[in-house]
C-alpha positions in Angstrom: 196.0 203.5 27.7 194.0 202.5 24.3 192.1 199.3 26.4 191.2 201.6 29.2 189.3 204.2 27.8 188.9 205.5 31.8 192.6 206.2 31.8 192.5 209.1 29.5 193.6 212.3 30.7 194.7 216.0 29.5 198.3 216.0 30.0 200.5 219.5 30.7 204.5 219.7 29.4 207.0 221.1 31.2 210.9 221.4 30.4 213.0 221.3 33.3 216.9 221.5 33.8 216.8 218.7 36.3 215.0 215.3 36.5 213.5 215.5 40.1 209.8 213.2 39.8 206.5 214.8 41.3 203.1 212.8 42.1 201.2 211.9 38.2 204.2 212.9 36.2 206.4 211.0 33.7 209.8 212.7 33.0 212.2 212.0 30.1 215.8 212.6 28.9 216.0 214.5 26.3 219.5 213.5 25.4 218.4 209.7 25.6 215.8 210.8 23.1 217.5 212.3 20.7 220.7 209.8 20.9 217.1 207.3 19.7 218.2 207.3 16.0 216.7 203.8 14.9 214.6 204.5 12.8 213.7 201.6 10.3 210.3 203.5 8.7 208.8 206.7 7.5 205.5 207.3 6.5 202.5 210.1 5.3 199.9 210.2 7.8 196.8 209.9 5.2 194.6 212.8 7.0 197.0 215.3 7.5 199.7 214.6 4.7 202.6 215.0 6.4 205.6 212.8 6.8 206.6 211.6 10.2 210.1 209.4 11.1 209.5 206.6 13.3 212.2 206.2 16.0 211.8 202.7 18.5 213.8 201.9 21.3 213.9 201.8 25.3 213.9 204.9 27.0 214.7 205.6 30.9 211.9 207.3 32.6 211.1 208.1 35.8 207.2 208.5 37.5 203.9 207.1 37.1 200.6 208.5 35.7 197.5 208.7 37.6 199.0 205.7 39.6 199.4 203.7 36.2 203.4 202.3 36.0 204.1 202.5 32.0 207.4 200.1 32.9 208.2 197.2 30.7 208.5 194.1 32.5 209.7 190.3 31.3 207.5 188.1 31.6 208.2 184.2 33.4 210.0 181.8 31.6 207.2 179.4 29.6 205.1 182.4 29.4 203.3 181.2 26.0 206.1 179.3 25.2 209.0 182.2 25.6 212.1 180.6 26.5 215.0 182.3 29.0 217.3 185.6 27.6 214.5 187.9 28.1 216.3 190.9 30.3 215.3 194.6 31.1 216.5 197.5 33.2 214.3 199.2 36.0 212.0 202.3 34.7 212.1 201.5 31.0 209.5 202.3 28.7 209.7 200.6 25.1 208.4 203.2 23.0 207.7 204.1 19.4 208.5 207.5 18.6 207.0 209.7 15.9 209.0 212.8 14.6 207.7 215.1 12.3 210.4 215.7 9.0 209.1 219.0 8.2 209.4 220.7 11.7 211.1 218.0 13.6 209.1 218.3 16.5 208.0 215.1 18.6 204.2 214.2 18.3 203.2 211.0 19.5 204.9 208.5 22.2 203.3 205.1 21.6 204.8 203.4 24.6 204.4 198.8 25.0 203.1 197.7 27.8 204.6 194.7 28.7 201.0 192.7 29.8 201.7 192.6 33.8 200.5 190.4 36.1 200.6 187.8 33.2 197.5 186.2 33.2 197.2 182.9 31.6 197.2 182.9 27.9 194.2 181.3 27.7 192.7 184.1 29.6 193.4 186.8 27.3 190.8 188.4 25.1 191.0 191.0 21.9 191.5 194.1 23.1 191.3 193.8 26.7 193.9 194.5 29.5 196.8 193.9 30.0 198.8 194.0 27.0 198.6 196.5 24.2 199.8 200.3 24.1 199.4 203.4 25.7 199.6 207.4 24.1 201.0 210.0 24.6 199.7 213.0 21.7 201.1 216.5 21.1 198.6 218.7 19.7 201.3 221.2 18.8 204.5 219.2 19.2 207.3 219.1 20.9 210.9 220.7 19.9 213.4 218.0 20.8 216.0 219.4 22.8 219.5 218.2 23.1 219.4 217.7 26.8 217.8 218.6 29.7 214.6 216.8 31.1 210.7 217.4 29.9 207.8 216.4 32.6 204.3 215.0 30.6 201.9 215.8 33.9 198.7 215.0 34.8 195.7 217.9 34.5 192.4 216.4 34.4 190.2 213.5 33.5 189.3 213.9 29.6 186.9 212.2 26.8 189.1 213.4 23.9 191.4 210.1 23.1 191.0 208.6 20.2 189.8 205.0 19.6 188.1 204.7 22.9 185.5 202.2 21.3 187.9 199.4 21.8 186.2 196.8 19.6 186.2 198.6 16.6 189.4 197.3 15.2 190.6 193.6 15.9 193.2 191.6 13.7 191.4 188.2 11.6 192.3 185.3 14.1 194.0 183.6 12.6 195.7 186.1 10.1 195.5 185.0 6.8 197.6 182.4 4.6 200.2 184.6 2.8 203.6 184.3 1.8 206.3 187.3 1.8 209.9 187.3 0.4 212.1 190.5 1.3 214.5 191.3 3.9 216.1 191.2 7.4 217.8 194.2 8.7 219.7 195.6 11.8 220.8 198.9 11.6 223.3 198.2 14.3 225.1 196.3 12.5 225.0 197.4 9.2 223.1 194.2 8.4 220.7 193.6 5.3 219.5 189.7 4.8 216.7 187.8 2.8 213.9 186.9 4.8 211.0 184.5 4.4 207.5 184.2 5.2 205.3 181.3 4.3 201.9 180.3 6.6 199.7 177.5 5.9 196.6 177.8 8.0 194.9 174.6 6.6 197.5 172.6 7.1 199.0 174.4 10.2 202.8 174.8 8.6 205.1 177.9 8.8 208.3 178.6 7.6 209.8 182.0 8.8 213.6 182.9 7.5 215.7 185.5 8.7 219.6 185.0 6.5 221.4 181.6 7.9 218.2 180.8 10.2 215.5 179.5 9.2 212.7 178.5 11.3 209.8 175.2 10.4 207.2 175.1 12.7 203.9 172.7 12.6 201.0 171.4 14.8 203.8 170.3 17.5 207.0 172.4 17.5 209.4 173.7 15.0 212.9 172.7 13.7 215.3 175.3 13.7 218.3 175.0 10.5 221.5 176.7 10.5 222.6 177.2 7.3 226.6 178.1 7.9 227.0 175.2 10.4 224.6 173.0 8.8 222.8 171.9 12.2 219.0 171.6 12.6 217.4 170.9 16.2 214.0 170.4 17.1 212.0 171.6 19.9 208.4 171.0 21.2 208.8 174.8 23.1 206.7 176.6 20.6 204.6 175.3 17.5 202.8 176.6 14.6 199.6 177.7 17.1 202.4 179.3 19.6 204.2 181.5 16.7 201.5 182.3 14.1 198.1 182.8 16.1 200.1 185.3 18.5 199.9 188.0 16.4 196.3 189.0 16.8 194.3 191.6 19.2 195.4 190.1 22.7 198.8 191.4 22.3 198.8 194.3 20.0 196.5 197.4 19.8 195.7 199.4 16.3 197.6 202.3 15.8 196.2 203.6 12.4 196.5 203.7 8.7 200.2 205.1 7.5 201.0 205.1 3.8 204.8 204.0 3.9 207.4 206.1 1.9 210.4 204.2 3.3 211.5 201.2 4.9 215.4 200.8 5.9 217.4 198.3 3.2 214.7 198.8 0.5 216.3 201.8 -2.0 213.9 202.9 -4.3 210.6 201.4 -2.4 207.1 201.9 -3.8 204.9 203.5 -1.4 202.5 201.1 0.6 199.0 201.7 2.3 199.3 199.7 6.0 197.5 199.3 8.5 199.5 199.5 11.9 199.4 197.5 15.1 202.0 198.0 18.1 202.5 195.4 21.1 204.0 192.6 21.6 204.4 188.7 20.4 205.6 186.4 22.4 206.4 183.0 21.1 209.6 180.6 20.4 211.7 183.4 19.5 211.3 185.1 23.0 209.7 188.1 23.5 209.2 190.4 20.9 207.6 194.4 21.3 207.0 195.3 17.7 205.5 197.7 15.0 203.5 195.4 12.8 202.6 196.1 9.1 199.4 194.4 7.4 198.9 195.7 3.8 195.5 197.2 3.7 194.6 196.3 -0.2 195.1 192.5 0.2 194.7 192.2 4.2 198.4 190.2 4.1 201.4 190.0 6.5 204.4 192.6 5.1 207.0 192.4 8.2 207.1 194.4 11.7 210.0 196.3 13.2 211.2 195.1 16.2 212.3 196.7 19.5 215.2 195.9 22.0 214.7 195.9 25.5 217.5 197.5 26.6 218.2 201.7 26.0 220.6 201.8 23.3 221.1 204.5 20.7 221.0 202.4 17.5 219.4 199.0 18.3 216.3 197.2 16.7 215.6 194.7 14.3 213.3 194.4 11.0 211.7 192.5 8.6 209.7 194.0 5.4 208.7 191.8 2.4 207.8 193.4 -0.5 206.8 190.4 -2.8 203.7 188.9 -1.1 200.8 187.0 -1.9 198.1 184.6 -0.9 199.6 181.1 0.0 198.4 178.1 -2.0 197.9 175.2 0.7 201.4 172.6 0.5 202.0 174.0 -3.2 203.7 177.0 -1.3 205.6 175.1 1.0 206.8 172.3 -1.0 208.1 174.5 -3.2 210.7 176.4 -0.6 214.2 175.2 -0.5 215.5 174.8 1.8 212.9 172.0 2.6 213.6 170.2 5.5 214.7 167.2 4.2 217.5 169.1 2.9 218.4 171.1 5.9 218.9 167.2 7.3 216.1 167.7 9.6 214.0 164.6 8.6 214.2 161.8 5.9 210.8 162.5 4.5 208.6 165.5 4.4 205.7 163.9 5.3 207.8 163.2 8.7 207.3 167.3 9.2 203.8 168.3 7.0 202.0 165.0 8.6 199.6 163.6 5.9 198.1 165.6 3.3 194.9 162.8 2.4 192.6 166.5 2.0 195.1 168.0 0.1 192.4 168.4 -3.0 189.8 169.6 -0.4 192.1 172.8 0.5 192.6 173.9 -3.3 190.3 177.1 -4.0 189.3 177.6 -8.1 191.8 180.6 -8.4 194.8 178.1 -6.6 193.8 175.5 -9.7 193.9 178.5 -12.4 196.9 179.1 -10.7 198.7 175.9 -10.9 197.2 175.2 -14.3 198.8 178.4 -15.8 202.8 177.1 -14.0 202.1 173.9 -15.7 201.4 175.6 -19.0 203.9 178.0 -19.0 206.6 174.8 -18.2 205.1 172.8 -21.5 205.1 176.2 -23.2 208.8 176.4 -22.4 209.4 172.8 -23.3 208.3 173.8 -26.6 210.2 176.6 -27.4 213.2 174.9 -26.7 212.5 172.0 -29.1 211.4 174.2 -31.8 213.5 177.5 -31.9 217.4 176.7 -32.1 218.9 179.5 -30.5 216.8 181.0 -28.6 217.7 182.3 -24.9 214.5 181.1 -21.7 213.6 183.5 -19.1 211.6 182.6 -16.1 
């Protein structure tokens, strides 16, 4: 468990026709394994060069380890704002599986821990108990098998895990102001969508898309817009604090630096250099174990994949955007449509943004070089028009 360095252990593996539990053992299905096809992401792990598949979902397994329970639990309705919905079965582990595509064999188990007994929000620190991840790692690998049972057991106390100094890597608090256009997938369901992300730290607005639904949250809730039935409803449940400061080193650990070769419902993708945190966020939407992507180059927000609570052979969600850059404060927002006003959620957008009296005060010198080169390029175009009869305007 990567927040208790204490809890690390050598681990022996033992394949078994029948899945019978002993004292410090965990013991998986194979066949629920490989029936795990989700797989939204590949990637080159940078030190060793080769290519793993990632595979998430919820598994069934049976056992403890060294009297630690690996279960995923719900947590209480209002937990950080989470409404009702959330639903599990006994002895499932959420996990995020990595396969290697030369050899096939199974090397890590990141398995979410689902932060029981709950402590208060406001009691959480970075990179402390009891959210976060814990890690299972093959040295050699395992050969999936297409059923039958393996046992991970318990054979001493060890000081070889990896990342046991715990503070080394925390996410910025909040993370910063970036937007992100690209899409919404479920594999399930054959389903490929745009998706939008737009955070305003200064001025504490977010706008998060994902197809018809789009979400607009500031300092005291969010409106939520229905684009096919044309319906928007406000709620006080969850605001911009609630969604956007949740994804940060309470709830998810590091996993590591992948260089991403492919991302489901993005043909032809360039590679990308990541940095990887698994866990959870909890917030408006409900409760949400993910694999979360920040780009390492420009330190933004690129998407997560998301994980279903339930065992299921092809279940999951994600989001990837790969047109991203740094926000410029209400320029950014003002300039999404839908706004607000016309989703019909309020007659003014000051009625949702509040005020913006320090709007100048937020403006940085590359956001004015910025603006000043949209406003020339419009007079340019202006321009062109009146002079060159004929001629065809991009942009």
């Amino acid at each position: 468990m990567q927040r208790v360095p204490s809890s690390c252990i050598e681990i022996t593996v033992k394949l078994t026709d029948n899945g019978s539990t002993t004292d410090n053992c965990l013991i998986y299905d194979w066949s629920q394994i490989t029936n795990l096809t989700t797989s939204y992401t590949a990637y080159i792990e940078p030190n060793t060069n080769q290519t793993y598949d990632v595979h998430i979902g919820a598994l069934t397994v049976l056992g403890t380890m060294d009297n630690y329970s690996l279960n995923y639990a719900c947590p209480p309705m209002g937990y950080n704002g989470v409404g009702s919905g959330c639903r599990t079965e006994p002895n499932t582990q959420l996990v995020v599986l990595q396969v290697n595509a030369f050899d096939g064999k199974l090397y890590i188990i990141d398995i979410i821990l689902s932060g029981v007994p709950f402590p208060s929000s406001q009691d959480l620190k970075e990179n402390q108990p009891p959210f976060g991840k814990a890690r299972i790692t093959f040295n050699l690998g395992v050969a999936l098998q297409p059923t039958g049972y393996f046992q991970i057991c318990k054979n001493k106390t060890s000081e070889q895990c990896p990342n046991q100094n715990i503070s080394t890597h925390k996410l910025p608090h909040p993370l910063p102001s970036n937007y992100g256009y690209g899409i919404f997938g479920i594999q399930e369901f054959n389903l490929i969508t745009n998706s939008t992300w737009i955070m305003d730290d200064p001025y504490q607005l977010l706008i998060v898309t994902a197809g018809t639904n789009y979400y607009y949250f500031n300092a005291t809730g969010f409106f939520f817009y229905d684009s096919n039935s044309k319906t928007c409803i406000w709620s006080a449940t969850c605001n911009y604090v609630c969604e956007a400061y949740n994804y940060d080193s309470r709830f998810l650990d590091y996993a590591g630096e992948w260089m991403i070769t492919k991302k489901w419902g993005n043909e032809g993708m360039e590679p990308v250099n990541a940095q990887i945190w698994i866990g959870n966020a909890i917030d408006a939407a409900g409760v949400f174990p993910i694999v979360m992507f920040i780009d390492k180059e420009t330190g933004h927000y690129i998407g997560l994949d998301k994980l279903d609570l339930i065992p299921s052979p092809k279940m999951g969600a994600t989001y990837w955007y790969t047109d991203h850059g740094d926000t410029i404060p209400r320029v950014s927002i003002k300039a999404f449509n839908p706004t607000v006003v016309k989703a019909g959620c309020v007659t003014k957008l000051s009625d949702w943004t509040g005020t913006w009296k320090s709007f100048g005060n937020c403006l940085k010198p590359g956001d004015v070089r910025i603006m000043f080169i949209l406003v020339f390029w419009n007079i340019f175009q202006v321009w062109v028009q009146a002079h060159c009869e004929g001629c065809k305007l991009v942009g």
